[in-house]
N, C-alpha and C positions, 0 to 999 in steps of 0.2 A: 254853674253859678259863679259869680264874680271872687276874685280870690280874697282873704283875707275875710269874709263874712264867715256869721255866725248867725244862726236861728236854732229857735226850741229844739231840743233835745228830742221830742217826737216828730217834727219835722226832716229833722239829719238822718233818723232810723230812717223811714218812709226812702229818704234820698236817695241812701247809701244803700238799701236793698234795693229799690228797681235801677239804681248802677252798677250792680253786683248782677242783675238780671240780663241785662244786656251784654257786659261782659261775659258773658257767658254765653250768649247767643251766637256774639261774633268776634271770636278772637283774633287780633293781630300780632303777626309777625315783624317786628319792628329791624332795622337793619339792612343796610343794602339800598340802592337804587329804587329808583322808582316801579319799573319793571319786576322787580324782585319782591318786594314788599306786597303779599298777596293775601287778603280777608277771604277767608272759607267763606266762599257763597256762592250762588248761584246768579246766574246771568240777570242784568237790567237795567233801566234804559235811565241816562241821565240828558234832565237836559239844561243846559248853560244858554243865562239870556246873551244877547247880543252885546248891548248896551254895556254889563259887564265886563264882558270879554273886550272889548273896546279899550277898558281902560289900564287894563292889567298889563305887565310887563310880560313879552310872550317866552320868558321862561317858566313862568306859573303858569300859563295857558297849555304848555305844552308838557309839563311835568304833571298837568289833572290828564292830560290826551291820556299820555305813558301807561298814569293810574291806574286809570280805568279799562283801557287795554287789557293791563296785564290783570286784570280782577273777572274777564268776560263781559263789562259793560260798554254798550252802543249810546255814543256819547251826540247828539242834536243840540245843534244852535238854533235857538227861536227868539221871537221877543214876547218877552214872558214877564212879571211885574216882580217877581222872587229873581233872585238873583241866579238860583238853583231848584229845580223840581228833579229829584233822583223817584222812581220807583222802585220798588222789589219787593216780589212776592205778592203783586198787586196790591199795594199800598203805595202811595204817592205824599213824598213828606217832602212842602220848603223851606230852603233858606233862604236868606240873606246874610252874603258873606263880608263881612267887614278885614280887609287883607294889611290894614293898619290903623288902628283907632287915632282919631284927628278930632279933640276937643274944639276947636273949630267949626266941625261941621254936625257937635251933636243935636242941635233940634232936628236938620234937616232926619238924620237919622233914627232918632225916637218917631219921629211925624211919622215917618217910614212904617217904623213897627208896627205903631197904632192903626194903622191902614191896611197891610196885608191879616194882623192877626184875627180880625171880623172876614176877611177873605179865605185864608186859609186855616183847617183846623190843626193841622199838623204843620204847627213852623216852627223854627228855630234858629237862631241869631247868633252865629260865629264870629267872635272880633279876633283878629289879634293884635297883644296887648304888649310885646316885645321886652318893653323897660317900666323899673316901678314908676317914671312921673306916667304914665300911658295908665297903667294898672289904678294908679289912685283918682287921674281923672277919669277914667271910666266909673269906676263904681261911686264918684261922687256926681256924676251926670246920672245914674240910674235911680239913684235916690232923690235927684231932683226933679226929674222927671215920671216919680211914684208909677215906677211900674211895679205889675202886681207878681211875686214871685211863683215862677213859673208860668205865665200867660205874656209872652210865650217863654220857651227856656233860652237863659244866655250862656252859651259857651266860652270863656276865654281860652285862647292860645298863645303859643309863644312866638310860632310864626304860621305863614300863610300855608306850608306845606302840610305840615301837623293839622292845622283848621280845616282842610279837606278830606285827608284821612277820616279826620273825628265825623265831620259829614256820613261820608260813606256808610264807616259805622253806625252809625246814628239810623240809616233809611234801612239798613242791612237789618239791626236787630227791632226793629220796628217791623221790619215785614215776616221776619222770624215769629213776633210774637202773634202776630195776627194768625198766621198761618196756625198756630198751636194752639190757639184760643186761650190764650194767657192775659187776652187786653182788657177783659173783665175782671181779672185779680188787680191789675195794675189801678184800672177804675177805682175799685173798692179802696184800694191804699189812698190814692189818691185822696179818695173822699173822706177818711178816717183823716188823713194829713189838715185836709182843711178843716173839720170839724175839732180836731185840738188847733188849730191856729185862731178859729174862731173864740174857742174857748178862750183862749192866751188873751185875744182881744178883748174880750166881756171883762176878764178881770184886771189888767193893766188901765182899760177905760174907765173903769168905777172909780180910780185914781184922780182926785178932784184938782180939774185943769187939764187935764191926759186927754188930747182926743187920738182917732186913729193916726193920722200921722206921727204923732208919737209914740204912740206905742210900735208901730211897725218899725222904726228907728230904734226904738228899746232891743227888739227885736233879734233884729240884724246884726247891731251893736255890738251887743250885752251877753245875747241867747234866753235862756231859759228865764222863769218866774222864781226862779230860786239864785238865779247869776244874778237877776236884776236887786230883787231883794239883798242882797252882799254887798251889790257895788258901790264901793265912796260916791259922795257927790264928785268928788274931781274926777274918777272916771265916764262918768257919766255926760260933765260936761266937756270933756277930750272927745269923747267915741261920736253924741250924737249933737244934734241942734238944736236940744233944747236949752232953754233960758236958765237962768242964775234960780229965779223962784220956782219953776218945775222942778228944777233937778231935787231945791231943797222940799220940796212936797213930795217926790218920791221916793226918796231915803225916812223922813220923819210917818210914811205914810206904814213902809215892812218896820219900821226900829222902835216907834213910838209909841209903847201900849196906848196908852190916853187918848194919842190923837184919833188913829187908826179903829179905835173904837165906837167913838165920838160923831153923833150926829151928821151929817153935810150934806150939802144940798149942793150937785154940780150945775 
């Protein structure tokens, strides 16, 4: 998830346990060359589109060769619409590798998204993010482009070496968890995660003037329905994009016995 965010406090548990679940699946050995650097797993087949590999500097093309060498994986160029289709353990998860974020080129990019994730069920979107002005335009291009969190997941990195790694790992404990039939607990989390988001959303929307886009700005922002209830108006209008008269109906809406009480019709 993009750095510097924040959401509900039952969303973060949900997070922060099935990243805790993966890590655990597939641990890395961090340190040393390419060749050295080895993820406990077993053999599988990755395959890099063309068109990709076209545009990359063939130090990176040959530092993922290296990787995946020294991990047991049988690396194929095709032309493929993912940037990256890895298997293991018979599961098949894509990316799309972003090897430097270019505000520039964000619609092209989101369009992108929007396109494979009705395509593929298993994808996920690696950027790397290097420097904070990279870092701040990305997660202000993700919020403009209201994508929905987690459909699909965005991984920031700091560079393009680390963003393949994290790949790997990513198809590695993914076919880990298949294998062990653990993908129905994840489900369930999953679905508990959205049904408190949902919640969060019923009651931020009762908020008269608040639609969803706002509140998922609340959200992200802010965090929780007790962060938001806290927060000054001036935080409120620093963190998100709501207006001068919003911000003041969301503060008078948790602070103001009266109001808060009081009839409305949204």
């Amino acid at each position: 998830m993009p750095l510097g965010w924040s959401v509900p406090s039952s969303a973060v548990c949900t997070i922060r346990s099935r990243a805790a679940a993966e890590l655990r699946a597939a641990p890395l050995l961090h340190g040393g060359t390419a060749s050295s650097r080895r993820l406990q797993m077993g053999r599988g087949v990755c395959m890099m589109s063309t068109s990709w590999r076209d545009k990359q500097h063939p130090d990176l093309v040959n530092f993922i060769a290296a990787f995946l060498a020294a991990n047991s994986y049988r690396l194929n160029f095709l032309s493929i619409s993912p940037d990256f289709i890895i298997n293991n353990g018979g599961l098949s998860v894509a990316f799309i590798f972003e090897t430097s974020w270019d505000c520039e080129n964000e619609a092209a990019v989101f369009s992108r998204v929007n396109t494979l994730k009705r395509q593929f069920k298993n994808l996920y979107v690696v950027v790397a993010v290097p420097t904070v002005e990279q870092i701040e335009s990305f997660n202000q291009s993700y919020f403009r482009y209201d994508m929905e969190l987690g459909c699909p997941t965005f991984v920031p990195v700091n560079d393009p070496e680390m963003g393949f790694e994290k790949m790997l790992k990513i198809a590695h404990a993914r076919g880990v968890c298949k294998q062990q039939d653990i993908s129905s607990t994840m489900k369930n989390e999953r679905e508990q995660a959205v049904q408190c988001m949902d919640a969060f959303l019923q009651v931020v929307t009762s908020i008269p003037g608040i639609d969803n886009h706002d509140a998922n700005m609340l959200a992200q922002a802010i965090g929780s329905i007790e962060a938001i209830a806290k927060a000054p108006k001036s935080l409120i209008l620093e963190s998100t994009d709501l207006s001068t008269d919003k911000a003041e109906t969301v503060v008078r809406f948790f602070r103001d016995r009266q109001y808060y009480l009081s009839p409305k019709i949204n």
